[in-house]
FITOR-448212 format. One line per field, with one value per residue: y negated, x, z of N, C-alpha, C in turn; residue number from 0; residue in one letter. Coordinates in Angstrom, 2 decimals. Layout:
// FITOR-448212
n.c2	c(Y:...);
n.c1	c(X:...);
n.c3	c(Z:...);
ca.c2	c(Y:...);
ca.c1	c(X:...);
ca.c3	c(Z:...);
c.c2	c(Y:...);
c.c1	c(X:...);
c.c3	c(Z:...);
pos	c(NUM:...);
code	c(a:...);
// end
This chain:
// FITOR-448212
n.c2	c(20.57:23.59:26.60:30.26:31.22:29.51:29.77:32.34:32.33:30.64:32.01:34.31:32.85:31.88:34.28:35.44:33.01:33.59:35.88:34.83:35.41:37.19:40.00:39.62:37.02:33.77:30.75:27.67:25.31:22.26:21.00:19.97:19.83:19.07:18.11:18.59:16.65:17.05:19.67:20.07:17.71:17.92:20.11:19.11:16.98:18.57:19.51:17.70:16.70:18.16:20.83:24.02:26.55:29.00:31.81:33.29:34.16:36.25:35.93:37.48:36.60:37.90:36.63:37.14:37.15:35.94:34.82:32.99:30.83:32.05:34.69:36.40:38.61:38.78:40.12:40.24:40.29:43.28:43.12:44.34:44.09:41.88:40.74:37.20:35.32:32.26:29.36:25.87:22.27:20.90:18.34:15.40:13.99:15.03:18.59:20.32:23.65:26.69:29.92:33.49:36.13:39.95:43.08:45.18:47.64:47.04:45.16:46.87:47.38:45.42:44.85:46.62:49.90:49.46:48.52:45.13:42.01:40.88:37.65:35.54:35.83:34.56:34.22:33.26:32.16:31.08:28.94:29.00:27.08:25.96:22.93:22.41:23.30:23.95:25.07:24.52:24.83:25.14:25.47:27.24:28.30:30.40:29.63:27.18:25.10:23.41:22.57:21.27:22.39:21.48:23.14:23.13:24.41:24.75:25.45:25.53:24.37:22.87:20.55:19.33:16.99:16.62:17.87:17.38:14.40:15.54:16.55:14.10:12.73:14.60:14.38:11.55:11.98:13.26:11.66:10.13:12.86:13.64:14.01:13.42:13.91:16.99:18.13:20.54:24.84:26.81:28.78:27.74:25.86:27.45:28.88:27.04:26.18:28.87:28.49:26.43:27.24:29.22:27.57:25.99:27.90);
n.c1	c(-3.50:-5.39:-4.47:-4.26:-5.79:-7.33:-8.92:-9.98:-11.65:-13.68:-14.91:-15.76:-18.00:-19.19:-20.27:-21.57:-23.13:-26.04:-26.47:-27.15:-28.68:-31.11:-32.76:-34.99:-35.34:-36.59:-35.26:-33.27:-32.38:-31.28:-31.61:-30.22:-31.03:-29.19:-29.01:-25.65:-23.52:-20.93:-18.84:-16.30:-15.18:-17.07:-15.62:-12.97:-14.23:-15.38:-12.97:-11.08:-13.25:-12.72:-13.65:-13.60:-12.59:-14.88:-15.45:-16.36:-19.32:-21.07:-24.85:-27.94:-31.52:-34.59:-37.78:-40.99:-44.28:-46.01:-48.71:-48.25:-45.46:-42.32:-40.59:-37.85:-35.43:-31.66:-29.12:-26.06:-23.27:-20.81:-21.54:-24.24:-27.84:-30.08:-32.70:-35.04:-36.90:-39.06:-39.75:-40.72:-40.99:-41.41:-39.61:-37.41:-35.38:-33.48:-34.38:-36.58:-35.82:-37.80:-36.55:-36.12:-34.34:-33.80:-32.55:-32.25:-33.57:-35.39:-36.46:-38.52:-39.73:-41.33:-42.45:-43.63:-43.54:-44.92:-44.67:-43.62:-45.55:-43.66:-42.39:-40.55:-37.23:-33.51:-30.58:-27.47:-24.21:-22.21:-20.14:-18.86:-18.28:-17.66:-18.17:-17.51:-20.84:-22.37:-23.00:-21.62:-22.50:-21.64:-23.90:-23.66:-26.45:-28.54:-29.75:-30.97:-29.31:-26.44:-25.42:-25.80:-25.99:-25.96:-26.68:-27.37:-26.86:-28.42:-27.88:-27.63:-25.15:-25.06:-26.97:-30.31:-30.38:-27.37:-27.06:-28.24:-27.07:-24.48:-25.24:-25.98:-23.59:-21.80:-23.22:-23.47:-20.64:-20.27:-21.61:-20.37:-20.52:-23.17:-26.50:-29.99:-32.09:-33.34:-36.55:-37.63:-37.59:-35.07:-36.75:-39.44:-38.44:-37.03:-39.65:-41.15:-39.92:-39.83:-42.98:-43.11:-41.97:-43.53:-45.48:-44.63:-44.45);
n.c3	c(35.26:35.91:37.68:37.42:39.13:39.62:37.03:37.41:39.14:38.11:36.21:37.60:38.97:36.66:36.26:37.96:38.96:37.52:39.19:41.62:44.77:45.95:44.29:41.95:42.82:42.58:41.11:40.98:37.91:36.68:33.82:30.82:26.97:24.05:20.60:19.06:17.14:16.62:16.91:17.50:18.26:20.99:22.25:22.88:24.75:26.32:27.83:28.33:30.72:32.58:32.53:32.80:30.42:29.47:27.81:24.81:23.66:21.84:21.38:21.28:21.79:23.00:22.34:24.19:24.04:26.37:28.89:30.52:31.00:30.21:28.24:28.15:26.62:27.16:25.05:25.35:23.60:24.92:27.28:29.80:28.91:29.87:31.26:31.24:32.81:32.70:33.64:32.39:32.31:29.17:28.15:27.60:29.21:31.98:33.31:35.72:36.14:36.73:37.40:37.06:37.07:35.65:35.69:33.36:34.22:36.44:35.04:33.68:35.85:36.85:34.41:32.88:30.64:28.07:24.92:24.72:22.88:20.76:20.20:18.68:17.73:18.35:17.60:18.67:18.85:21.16:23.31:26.18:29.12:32.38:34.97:37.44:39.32:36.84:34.17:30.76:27.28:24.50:21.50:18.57:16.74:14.36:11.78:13.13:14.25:15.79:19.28:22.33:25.69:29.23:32.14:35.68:38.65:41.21:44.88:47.78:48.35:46.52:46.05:44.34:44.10:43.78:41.74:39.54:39.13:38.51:35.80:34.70:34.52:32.73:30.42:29.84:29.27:27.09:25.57:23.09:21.49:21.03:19.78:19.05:21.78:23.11:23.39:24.25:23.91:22.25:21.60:20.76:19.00:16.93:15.97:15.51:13.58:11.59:11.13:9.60:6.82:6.62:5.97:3.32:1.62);
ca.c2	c(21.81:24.79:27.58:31.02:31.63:28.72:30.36:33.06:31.73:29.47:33.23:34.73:31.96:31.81:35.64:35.45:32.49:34.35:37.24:35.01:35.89:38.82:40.48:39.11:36.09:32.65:29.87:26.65:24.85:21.31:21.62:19.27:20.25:18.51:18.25:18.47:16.08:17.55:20.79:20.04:17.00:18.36:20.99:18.33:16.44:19.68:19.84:16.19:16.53:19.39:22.04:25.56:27.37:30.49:32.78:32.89:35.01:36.26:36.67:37.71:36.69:38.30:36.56:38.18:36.46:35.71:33.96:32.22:31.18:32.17:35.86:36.66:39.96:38.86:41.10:40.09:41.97:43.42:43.09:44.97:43.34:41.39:39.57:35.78:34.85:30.81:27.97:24.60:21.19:20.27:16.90:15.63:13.81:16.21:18.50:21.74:25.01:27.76:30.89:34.89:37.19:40.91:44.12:46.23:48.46:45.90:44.59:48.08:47.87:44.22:44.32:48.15:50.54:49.50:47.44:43.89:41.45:40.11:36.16:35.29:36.34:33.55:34.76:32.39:32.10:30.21:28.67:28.91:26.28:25.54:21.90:22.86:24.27:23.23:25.54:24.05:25.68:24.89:26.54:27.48:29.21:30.77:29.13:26.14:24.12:23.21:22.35:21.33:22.62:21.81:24.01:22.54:25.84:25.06:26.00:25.02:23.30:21.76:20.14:18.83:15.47:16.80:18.86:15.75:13.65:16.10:16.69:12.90:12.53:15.23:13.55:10.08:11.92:13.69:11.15:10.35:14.05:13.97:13.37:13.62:15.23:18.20:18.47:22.25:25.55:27.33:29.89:26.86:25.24:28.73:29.36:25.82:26.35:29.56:28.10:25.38:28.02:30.01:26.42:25.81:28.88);
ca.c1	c(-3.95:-5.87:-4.18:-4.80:-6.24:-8.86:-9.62:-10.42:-12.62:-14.53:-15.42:-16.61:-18.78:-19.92:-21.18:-22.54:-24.39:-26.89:-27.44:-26.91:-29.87:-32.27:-33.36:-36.72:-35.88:-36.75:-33.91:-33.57:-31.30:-31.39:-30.71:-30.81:-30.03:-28.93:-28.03:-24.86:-22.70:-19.33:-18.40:-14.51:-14.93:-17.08:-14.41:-12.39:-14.48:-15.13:-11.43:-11.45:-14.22:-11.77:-13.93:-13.11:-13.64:-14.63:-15.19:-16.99:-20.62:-22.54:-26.28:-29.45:-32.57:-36.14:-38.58:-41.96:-45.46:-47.04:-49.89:-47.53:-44.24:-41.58:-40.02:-36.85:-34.46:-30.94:-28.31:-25.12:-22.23:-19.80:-22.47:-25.58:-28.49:-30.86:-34.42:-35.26:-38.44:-38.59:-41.45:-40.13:-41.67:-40.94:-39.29:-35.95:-34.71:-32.75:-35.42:-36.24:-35.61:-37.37:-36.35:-35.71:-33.26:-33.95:-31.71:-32.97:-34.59:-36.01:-37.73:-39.16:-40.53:-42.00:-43.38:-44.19:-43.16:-45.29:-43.96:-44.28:-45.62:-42.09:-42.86:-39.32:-35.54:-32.96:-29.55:-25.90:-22.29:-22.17:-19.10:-19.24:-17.51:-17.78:-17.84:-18.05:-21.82:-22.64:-22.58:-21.48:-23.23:-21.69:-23.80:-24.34:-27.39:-28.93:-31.42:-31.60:-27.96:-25.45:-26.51:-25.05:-26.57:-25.95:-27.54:-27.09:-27.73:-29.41:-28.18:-27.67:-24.16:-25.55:-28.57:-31.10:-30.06:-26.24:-27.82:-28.80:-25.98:-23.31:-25.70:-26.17:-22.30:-21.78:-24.30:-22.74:-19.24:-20.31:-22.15:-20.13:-20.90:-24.70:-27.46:-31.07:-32.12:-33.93:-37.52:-37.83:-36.46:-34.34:-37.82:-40.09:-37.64:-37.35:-41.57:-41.87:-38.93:-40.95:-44.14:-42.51:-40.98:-44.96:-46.15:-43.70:-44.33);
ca.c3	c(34.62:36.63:37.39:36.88:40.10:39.23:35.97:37.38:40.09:37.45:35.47:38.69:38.70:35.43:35.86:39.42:38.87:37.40:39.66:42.96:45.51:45.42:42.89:41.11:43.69:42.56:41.45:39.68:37.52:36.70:32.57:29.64:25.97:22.48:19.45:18.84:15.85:16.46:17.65:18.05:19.56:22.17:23.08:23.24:25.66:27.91:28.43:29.02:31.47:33.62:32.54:32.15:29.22:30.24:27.24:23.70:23.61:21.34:22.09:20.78:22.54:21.74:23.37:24.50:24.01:28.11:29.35:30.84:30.91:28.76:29.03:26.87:26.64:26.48:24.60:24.99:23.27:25.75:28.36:29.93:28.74:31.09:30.78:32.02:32.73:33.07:33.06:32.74:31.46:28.01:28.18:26.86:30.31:32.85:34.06:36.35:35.55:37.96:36.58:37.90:36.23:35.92:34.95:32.10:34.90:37.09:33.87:33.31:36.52:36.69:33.09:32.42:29.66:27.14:24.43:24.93:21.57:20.29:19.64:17.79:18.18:18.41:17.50:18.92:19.23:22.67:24.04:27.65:29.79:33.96:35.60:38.92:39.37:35.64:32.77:29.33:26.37:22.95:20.68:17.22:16.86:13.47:11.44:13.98:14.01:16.67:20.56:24.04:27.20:30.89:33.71:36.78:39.48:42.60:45.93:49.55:48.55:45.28:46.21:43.06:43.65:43.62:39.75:38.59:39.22:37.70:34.45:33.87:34.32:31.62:29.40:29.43:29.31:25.68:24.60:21.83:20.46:21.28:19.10:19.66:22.69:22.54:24.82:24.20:23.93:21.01:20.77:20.29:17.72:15.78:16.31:14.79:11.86:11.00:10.58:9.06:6.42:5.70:5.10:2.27:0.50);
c.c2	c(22.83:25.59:29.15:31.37:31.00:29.47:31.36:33.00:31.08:31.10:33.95:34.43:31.95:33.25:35.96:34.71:32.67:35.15:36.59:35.26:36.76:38.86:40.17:37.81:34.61:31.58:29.00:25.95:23.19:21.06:20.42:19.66:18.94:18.44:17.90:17.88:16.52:18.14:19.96:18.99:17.10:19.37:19.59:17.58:16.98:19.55:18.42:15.91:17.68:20.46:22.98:26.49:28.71:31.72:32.32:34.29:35.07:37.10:36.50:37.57:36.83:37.95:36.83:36.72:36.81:35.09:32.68:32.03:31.87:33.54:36.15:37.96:39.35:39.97:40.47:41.11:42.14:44.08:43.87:43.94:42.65:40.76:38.93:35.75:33.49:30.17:26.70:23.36:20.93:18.65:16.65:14.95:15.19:16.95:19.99:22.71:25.96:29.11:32.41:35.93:38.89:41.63:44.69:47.15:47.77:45.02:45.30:47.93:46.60:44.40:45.55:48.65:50.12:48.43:46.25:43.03:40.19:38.97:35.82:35.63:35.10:34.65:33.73:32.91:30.87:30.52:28.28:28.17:26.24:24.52:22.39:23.76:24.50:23.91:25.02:24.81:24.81:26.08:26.67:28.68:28.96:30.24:27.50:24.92:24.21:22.73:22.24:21.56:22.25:22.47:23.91:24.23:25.13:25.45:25.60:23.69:22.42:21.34:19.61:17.70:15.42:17.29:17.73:14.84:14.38:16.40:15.25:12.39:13.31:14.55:12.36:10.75:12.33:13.48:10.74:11.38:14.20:13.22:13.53:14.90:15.80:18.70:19.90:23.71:26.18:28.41:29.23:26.32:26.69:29.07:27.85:25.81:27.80:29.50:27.28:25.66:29.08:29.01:26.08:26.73:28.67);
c.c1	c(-4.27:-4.74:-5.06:-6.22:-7.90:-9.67:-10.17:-12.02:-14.05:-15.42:-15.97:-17.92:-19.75:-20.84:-22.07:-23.33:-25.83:-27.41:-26.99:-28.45:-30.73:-32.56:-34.91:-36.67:-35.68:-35.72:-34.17:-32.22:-31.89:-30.44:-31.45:-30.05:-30.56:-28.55:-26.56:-23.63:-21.66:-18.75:-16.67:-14.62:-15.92:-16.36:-13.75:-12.73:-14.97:-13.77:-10.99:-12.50:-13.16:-12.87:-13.53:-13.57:-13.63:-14.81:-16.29:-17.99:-21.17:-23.95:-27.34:-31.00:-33.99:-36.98:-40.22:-42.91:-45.76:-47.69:-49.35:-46.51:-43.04:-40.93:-38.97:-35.88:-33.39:-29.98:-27.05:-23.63:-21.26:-20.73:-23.94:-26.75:-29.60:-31.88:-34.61:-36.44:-38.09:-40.00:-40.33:-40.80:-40.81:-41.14:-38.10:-35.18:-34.47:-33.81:-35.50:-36.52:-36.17:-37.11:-36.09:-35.00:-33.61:-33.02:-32.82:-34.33:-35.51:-37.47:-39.00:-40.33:-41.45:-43.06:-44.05:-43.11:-43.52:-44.79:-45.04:-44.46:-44.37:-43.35:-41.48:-38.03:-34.92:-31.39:-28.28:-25.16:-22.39:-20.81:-19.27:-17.98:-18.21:-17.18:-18.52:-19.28:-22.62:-21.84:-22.85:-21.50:-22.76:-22.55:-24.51:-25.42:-28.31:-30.17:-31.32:-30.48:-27.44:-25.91:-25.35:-26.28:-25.81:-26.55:-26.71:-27.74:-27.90:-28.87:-27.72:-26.32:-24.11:-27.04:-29.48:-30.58:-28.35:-25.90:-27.58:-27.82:-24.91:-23.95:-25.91:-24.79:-22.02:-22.38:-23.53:-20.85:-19.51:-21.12:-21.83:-20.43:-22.22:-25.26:-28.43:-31.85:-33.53:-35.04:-37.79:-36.71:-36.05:-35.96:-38.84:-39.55:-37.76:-38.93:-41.96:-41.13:-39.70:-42.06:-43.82:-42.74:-42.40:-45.46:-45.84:-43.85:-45.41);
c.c3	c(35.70:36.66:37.13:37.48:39.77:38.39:36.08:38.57:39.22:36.09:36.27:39.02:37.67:35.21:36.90:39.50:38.52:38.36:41.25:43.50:45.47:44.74:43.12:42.69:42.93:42.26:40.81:39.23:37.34:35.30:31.63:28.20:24.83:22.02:19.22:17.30:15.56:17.04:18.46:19.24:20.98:23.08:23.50:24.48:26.89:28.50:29.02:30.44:33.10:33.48:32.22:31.57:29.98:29.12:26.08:23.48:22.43:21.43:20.86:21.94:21.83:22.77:23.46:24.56:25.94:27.97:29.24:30.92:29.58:29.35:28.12:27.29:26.11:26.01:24.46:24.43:24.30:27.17:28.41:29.56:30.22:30.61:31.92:31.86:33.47:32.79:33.70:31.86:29.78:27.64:27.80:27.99:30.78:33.47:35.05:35.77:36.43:36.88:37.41:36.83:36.82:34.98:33.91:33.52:35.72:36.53:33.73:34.33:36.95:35.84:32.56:31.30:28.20:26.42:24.20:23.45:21.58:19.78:18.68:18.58:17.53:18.86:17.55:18.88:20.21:23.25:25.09:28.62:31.28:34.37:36.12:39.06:38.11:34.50:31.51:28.45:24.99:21.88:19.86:17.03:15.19:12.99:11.86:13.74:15.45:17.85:21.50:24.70:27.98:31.72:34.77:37.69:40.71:43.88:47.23:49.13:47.44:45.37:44.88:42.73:43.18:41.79:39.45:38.28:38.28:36.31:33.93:34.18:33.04:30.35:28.88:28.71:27.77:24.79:23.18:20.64:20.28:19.62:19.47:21.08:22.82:23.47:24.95:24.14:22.45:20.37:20.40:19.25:16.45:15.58:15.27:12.80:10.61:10.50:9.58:7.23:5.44:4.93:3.57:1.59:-0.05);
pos	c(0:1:2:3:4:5:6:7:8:9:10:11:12:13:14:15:16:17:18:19:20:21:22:23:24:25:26:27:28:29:30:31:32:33:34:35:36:37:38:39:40:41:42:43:44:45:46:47:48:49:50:51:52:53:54:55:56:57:58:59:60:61:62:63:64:65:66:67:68:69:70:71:72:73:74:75:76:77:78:79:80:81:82:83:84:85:86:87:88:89:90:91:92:93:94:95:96:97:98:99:100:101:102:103:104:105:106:107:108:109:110:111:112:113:114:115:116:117:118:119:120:121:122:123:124:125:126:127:128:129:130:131:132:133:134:135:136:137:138:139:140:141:142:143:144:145:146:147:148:149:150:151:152:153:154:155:156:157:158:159:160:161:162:163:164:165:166:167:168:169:170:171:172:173:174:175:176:177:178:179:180:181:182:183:184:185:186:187:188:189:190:191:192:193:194:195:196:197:198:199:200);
code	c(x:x:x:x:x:x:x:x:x:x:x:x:x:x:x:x:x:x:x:x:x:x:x:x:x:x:x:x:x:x:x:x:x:x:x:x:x:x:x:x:x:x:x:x:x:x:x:x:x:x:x:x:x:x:x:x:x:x:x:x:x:x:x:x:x:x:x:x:x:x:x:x:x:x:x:x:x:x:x:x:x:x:x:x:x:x:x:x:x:x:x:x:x:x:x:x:x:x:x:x:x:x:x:x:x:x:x:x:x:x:x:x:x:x:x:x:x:x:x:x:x:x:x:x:x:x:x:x:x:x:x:x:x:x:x:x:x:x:x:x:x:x:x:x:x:x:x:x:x:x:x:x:x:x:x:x:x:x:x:x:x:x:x:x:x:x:x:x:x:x:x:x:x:x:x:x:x:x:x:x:x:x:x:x:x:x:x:x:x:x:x:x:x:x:x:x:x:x:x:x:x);
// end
């Protein structure tokens, strides 16, 4: 069993990973998500895995029409909000993530003042776990159903091939809970459940 010291190390982690390296600088993860059959017993098999839970979120993400790329505003409660901007292939193997994290003001000054055309909002309860560089994402999200993530982060002492390896360990380890895995993101799944949803009427 961890101690405290760990636990607190593995929450340090879990909040710095985000904002390591310059601001509006460049990073990648190495992330695969899916469906999820059975909440419990994937707790179960985080804690089995030696991960550490690190706390229970809930977020709202509104994500913004681009050219390119994907741009989203999260809101977490407790927390200052922040906006991701990400481009990544849509595939259901382990794949790359580049991505750049900005503060509320940062955003302002990237993207302008003017308001940007909302594409859909995607509203969770995300249980946040840490194997080693590898954040575990239980999470129930509105509308859509139940989900695991991995994000593998990127950096000098986790190399891609080091990503890769610890997300297709995870994978096999909660395979029992898995179900179909998932080539896109939660604002493509809601963008498609919406249309889905006009059709039907």
């Amino acid at each position: 069993m961890g101690s405290s010291d760990d636990a607190g190390e593995d929450r340090e982690l879990a909040g710095s990973r985000m904002r390591c390296g310059k601001v509006g600088e460049e990073m990648q993860n190495v992330e695969c998500k899916y469906e999820l059959r059975d909440l419990s017993l994937a707790r179960g098999l985080a804690k089995l895995s030696g991960a550490g839970f690190i706390a229970t979120l809930k977020q709202t993400d509104t994500y913004y029409k681009l050219a390119t790329g994907r741009l989203k505003r999260r809101e977490t409660e407790g927390e200052p909000p922040e906006w991701v901007y990400y481009e990544r292939a849509n595939h259901a193997r382990p794949r790359i993530s580049q991505f750049v994290i900005y503060s509320e003001e940062e955003a302002l000054e990237r993207y302008g003042t003017q308001q940007l055309p909302v594409w859909v909002v995607v509203s969770k309860k995300r249980e946040l776990y840490m194997y080693e560089n590898v954040r575990i994402h239980l999470d129930v999200v509105e509308s859509l159903g139940t989900f695991v993530e991995f994000e593998a982060l990127v950096t000098e002492a986790y190399h891609i091939g080091r990503c890769q390896h610890a997300v297709n360990f995870l994978k096999e380890h909660f395979g029992p809970a898995l179900g179909e895995a998932i080539a896109v993101s939660y604002c493509d799944m809601m963008a498609a459940a919406q249309e889905a949803d006009k059709a039907a009427r």
